[in-house]
Each structure stands twice: as C-alpha cells, then as structure tokens.
C-alpha positions as CSV (number, residue, x, y, z in Angstrom):
1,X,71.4,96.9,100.1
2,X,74.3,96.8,102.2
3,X,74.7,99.1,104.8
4,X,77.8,100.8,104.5
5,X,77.3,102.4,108.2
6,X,78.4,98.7,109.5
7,X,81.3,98.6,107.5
8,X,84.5,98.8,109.6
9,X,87.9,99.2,108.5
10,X,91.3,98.2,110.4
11,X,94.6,100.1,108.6
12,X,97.5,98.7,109.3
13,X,100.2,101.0,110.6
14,X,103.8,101.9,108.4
15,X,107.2,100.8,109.0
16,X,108.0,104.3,109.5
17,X,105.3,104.8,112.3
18,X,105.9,101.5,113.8
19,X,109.6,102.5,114.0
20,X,108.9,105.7,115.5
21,X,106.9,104.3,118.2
22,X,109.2,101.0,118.7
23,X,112.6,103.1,119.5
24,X,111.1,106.1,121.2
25,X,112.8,108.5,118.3
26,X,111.9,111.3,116.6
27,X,111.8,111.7,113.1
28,X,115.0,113.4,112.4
29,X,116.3,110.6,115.0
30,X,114.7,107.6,112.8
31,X,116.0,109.0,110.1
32,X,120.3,108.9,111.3
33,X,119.1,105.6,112.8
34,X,118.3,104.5,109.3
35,X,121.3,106.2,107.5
36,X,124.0,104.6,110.0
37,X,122.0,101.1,109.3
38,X,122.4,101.3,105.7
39,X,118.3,101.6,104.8
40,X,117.0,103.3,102.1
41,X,115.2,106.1,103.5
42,X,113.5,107.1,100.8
43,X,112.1,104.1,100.1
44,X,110.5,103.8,103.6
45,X,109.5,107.5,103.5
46,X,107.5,107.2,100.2
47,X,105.8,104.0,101.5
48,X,104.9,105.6,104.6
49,X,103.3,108.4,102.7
50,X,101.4,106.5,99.8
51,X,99.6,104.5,103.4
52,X,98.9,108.1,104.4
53,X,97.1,109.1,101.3
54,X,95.2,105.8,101.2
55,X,94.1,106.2,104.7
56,X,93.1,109.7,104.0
57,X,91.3,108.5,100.9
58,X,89.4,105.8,103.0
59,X,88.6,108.7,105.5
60,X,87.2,110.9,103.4
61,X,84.3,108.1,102.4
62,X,83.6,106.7,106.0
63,X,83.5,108.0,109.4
64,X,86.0,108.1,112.0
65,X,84.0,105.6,114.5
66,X,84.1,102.8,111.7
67,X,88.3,102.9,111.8
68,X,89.2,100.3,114.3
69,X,93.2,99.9,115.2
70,X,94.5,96.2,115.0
71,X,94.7,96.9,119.1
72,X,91.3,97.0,118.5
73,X,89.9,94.3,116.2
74,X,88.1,91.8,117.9
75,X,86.0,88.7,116.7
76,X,82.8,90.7,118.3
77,X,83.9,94.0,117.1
78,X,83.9,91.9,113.3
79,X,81.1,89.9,113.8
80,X,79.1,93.1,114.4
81,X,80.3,94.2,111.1
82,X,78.2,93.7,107.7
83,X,82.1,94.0,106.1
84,X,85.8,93.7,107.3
85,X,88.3,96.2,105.3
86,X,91.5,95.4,106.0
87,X,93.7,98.1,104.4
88,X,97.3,96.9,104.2
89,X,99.0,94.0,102.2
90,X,98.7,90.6,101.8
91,X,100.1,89.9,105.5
92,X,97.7,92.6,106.8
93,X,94.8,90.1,105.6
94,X,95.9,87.5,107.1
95,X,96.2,89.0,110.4
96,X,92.2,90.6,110.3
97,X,91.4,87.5,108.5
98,X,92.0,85.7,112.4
99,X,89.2,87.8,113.7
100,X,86.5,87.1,111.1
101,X,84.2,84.4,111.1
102,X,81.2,84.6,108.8
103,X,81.7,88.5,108.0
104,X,82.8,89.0,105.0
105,X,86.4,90.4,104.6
106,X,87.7,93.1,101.7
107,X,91.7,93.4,100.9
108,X,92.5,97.1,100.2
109,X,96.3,97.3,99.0
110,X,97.4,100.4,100.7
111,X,101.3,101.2,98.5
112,X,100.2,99.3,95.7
113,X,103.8,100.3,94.8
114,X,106.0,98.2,96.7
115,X,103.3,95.6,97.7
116,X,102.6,92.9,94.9
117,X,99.4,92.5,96.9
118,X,98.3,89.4,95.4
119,X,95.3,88.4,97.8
120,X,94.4,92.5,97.9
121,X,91.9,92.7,95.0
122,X,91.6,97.3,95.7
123,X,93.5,99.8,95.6
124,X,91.6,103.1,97.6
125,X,92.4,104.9,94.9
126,X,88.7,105.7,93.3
127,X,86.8,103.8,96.2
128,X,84.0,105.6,95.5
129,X,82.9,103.5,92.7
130,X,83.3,100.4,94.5
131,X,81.2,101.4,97.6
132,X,78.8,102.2,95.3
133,X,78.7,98.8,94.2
134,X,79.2,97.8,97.7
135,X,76.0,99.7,98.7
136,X,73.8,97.8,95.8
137,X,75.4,94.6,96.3
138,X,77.3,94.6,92.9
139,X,80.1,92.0,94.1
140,X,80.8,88.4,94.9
141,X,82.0,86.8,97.6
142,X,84.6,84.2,97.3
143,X,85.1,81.4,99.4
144,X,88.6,80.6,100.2
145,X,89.6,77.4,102.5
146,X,91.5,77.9,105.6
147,X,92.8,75.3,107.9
148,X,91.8,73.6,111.0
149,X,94.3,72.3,113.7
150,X,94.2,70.4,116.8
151,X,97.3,69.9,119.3
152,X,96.2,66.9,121.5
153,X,92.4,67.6,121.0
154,X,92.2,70.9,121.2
155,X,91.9,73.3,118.4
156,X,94.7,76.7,118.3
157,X,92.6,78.2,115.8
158,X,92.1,78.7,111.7
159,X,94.9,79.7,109.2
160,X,94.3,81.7,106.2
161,X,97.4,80.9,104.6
162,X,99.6,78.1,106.4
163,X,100.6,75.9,109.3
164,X,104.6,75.3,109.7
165,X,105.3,72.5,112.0
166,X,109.0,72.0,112.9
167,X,111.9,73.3,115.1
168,X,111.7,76.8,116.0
169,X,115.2,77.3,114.8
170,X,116.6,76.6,111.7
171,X,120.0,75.2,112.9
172,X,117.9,72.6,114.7
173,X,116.3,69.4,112.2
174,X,112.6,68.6,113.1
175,X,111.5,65.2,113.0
176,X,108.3,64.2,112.9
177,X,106.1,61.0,112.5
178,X,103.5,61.4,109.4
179,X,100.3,59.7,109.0
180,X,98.0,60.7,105.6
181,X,95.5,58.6,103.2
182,X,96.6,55.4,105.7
183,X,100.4,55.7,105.2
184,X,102.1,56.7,108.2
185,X,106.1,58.2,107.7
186,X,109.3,59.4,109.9
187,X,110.4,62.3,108.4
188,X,113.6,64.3,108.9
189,X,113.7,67.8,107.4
190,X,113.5,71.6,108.0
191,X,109.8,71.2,109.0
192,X,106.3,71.0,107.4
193,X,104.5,73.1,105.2
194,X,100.7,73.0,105.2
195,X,99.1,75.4,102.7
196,X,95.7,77.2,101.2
197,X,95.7,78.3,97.9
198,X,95.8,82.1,99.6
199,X,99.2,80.9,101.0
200,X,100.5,79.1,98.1
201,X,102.5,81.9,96.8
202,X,104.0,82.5,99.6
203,X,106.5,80.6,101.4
204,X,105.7,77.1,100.0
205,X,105.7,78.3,96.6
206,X,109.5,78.9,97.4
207,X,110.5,76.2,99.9
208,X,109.2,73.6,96.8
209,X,111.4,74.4,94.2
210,X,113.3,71.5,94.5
211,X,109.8,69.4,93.3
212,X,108.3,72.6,91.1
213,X,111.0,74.2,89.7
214,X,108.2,76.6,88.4
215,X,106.7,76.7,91.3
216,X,103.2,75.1,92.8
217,X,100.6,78.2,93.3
218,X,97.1,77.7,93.4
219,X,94.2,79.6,93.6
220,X,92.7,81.0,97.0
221,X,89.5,79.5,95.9
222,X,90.5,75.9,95.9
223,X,88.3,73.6,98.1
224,X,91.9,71.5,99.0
225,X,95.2,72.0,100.5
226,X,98.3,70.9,99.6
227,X,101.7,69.6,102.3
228,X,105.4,69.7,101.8
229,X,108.4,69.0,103.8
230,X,111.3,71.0,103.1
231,X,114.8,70.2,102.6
232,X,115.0,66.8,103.6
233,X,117.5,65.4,105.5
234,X,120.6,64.1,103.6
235,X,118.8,64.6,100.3
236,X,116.1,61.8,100.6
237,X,113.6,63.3,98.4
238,X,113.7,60.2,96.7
239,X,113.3,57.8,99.8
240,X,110.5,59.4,101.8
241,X,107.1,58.7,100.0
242,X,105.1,61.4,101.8
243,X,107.2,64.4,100.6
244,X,104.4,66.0,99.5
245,X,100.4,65.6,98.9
246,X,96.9,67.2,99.2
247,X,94.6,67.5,101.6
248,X,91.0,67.3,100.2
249,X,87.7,67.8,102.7
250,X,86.7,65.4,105.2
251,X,90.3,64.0,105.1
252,X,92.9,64.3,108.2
253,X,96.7,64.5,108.4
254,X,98.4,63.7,111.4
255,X,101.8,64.5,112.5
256,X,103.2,63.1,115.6
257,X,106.2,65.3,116.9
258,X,110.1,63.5,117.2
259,X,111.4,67.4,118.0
260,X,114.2,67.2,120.9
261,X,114.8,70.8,121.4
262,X,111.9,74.1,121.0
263,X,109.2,72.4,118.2
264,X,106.4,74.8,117.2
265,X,103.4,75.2,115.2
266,X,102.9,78.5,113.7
267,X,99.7,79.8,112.6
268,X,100.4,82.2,109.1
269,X,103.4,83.3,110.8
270,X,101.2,85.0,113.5
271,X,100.5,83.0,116.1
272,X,102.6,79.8,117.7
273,X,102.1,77.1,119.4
274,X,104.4,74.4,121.5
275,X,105.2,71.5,119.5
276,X,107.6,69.4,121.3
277,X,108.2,65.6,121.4
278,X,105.0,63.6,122.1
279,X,102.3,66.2,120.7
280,X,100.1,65.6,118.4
281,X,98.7,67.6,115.7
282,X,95.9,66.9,112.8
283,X,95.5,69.7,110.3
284,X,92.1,69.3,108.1
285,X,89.9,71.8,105.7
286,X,88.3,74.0,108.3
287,X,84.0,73.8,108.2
288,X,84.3,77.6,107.9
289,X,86.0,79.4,104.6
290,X,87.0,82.8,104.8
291,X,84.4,84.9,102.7
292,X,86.2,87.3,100.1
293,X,84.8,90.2,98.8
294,X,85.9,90.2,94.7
295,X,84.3,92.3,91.7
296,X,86.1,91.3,89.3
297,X,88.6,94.1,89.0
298,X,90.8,95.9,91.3
C-alpha cells in the first residue's frame, strides 16, 4: 500500500495573491489597481477563491508538514516523496514536473473553471475517493516522454512540454543551421519548436496551423516527439525540407545557432538558456519519462 504520509503536495499560489505580494498593495488597493487597468475583477476574485477552497479541501485530508511552497520544492524534498501533487494547472505541472525524477507526479486542477487543465487528470473536489485508491494502489502510472538537451556538451536539463530555440525577441529572425535523420538545413524563421505530446496542445499546436490547419496534438504518452519551425522567412514553407518532423528514441537533432543578436533556448517557458551564434544544441528523448499518476477518470 502506498503510504499516504510521504505524499507531498506543492499548491501553486493565485494571481490575486501573487499580485498582492508583487506590488506591496492591499486588497482594496489591488482591487482600484485592477479597475483603472481595465481587468475583470471578478473574474480574478472567483478564481482566487475556487484555489482557496481546493487548498482547504486538500488540507483537510493531509497534514500541514506535507504542503511544500514552490520556494520550497526541491529534487530531494521530491525524491523523498512516494507521490508529487502538484495542485494548480497545466503550467503548474510543468514547473513541479522539473523537480521530479522517478517519483511519481499527480495533476490536481485547482479552478477547474477557468483552467481547461488538459494534463490535470483531478479535480480536489471528492479527493477522498481517490486517496483511497491511492492508499491501495488502485491507479496507473503513465509514462509520458520529456526531452533531453545539450548546449555544447553539457545538458540544461529535461522538458516536460517543449524546447523553443530562437531569438529572444520576436522583432529579431533566428537562424539556425539543422541537422536530422542525416539532412542538415539553414533555416530562417521565428525559431524552433520542439515538442512532447504533454506540450502538443500548447504552443505548437498553434504556431502549426499553417501545416495543420486542425491542428497536430498528440497524446502525452507518445514514446516520440515531434519539431517545427514557425513562420518561415519570406513564406518558404515550400523550399525548406526540414519544416517539420519527429523525433523517435535513440535518434538526435542538432541545431547549430546563426542568431546575431540575444538567441535562447527555453526550457517549457521556465527556464532559459544562451543560445547565440556558434552554440550548439542536440535535443533527443530523455532516458527518463515523467511518471503520471492516471485512474482513469478525473
């Protein structure tokens, strides 16, 4: 049985809160500074109070020592763990998700109202039944790929969702030099796109419109990953070759960096990395996937 005493849960703060603390305001203060910007107070308000009620609901099942602040979350304090509950949205995940190695990691949807929450399989509403099933092992435990990536050698870390490699702003064009399945590529765009299935529905779902005009999601559980470069320069969707592909285990893709003025290499939006002219980067299926707590129902 699982022991639910080693379970440990990092909430992720509101907007509201994270306001409050940001500008140094009051309430009644936060609130005129959101009426003279145009925001919908209410909107934030009931947000911030449906996170309230599901942190409170997670509270009442587990003890205060086992609610660990992002500040916090470390990948000892997670490895220590027998399960990771990251209680927030899909963005939320994919922060916690940077701390986790083989610990298994549970999405709890925390304002199932305005979040779609497509990676957050719970709601905390009724948690009781599934730490029940928690505690007599009544789940499965997906296995989602993340990505690998090395900047001249040396790894910056795993991605849940995606790698963007490209110009830091969007007024400047990246350039970059590609090398995949032994065709190699200069490439002029708005940078590259480098995706999971968990980050499929994301932003590259929208930046490949111009291929899919349905869209190109996958599913989290997919063994491969899949590459795009947006908006090509000038239009040449047609006269690059390497527009797009997937990356299946074992296999590499390079990109050489041509960026003349601030290149980077983000890691899900989180963290970022220097990728001016001269670096190198190769971007494989990472050894280790993140393990996902699923039972089948929300």
């Amino acid at each position: 049985m699982m022991n639910t005493s080693k379970i440990i849960i990092v909430p992720k703060l509101s907007k509201y809160t994270l306001d409050m603390a940001k500008y140094k305001l009051t309430s009644d203060q936060l609130a005129e500074k959101y009426r003279r910007e145009g925001i919908d107070i209410e909107r934030i308000l009931g947000s911030h109070a449906r996170q309230e009620e599901a942190l409170s609901a997670l509270k009442s099942l587990f003890t205060a020592e086992q609610f660990i602040s992002r500040d916090e979350l470390t990948r000892e304090v997670a490895a220590r763990a027998e399960l990771v509950i990251a209680l927030g949205g899909d963005d939320h995940l994919k922060f916690v998700s940077h701390f986790v190695d083989a610990t298994p990691i549970m999405a709890v949807n925390s304002d199932p109202v305005l979040s779609n929450g497509g990676l957050a399989y719970f709601v905390a509403s009724g948690f009781e039944t599934v730490l029940r099933r928690l505690e007599n092992e009544q789940f499965d435990i997906e296995e989602w790929a993340r990505l690998e990536a090395m900047l001249n050698g040396s790894s910056v870390g795993l991605a849940t969702s995606e790698f963007f490699l490209g110009e830091d702003r969007r007024r400047d064009m990246s350039r970059h030099i590609l090398e995949f399945d032994g065709a190699k590529e200069e490439q002029r765009c708005s940078g590259l796109l480098v995706v999971t299935g968990a980050g499929s529905s994301g932003w590259y779902d929208a930046a490949g419109r111009f291929l899919h005009s349905e869209g190109d999601k996958f599913s989290p559980k997919a063994k491969h990953a899949r590459f795009l470069i947006t908006e090509p320069f000038g239009g040449r969707v047609t006269e690059y070759s390497m527009v797009k592909g997937t990356l299946e285990i074992g296999q590499e893709l390079v990109v050489h960096s041509l960026n003349d003025s601030r290149g980077v290499l983000t890691n899900d939006s989180i963290e970022e990395q220097e990728f001016n002219r001269g670096t190198k980067a190769v971007i494989r299926i990472a050894d280790t996937p993140l393990g996902v707590v699923n039972m089948g129902a929300g």
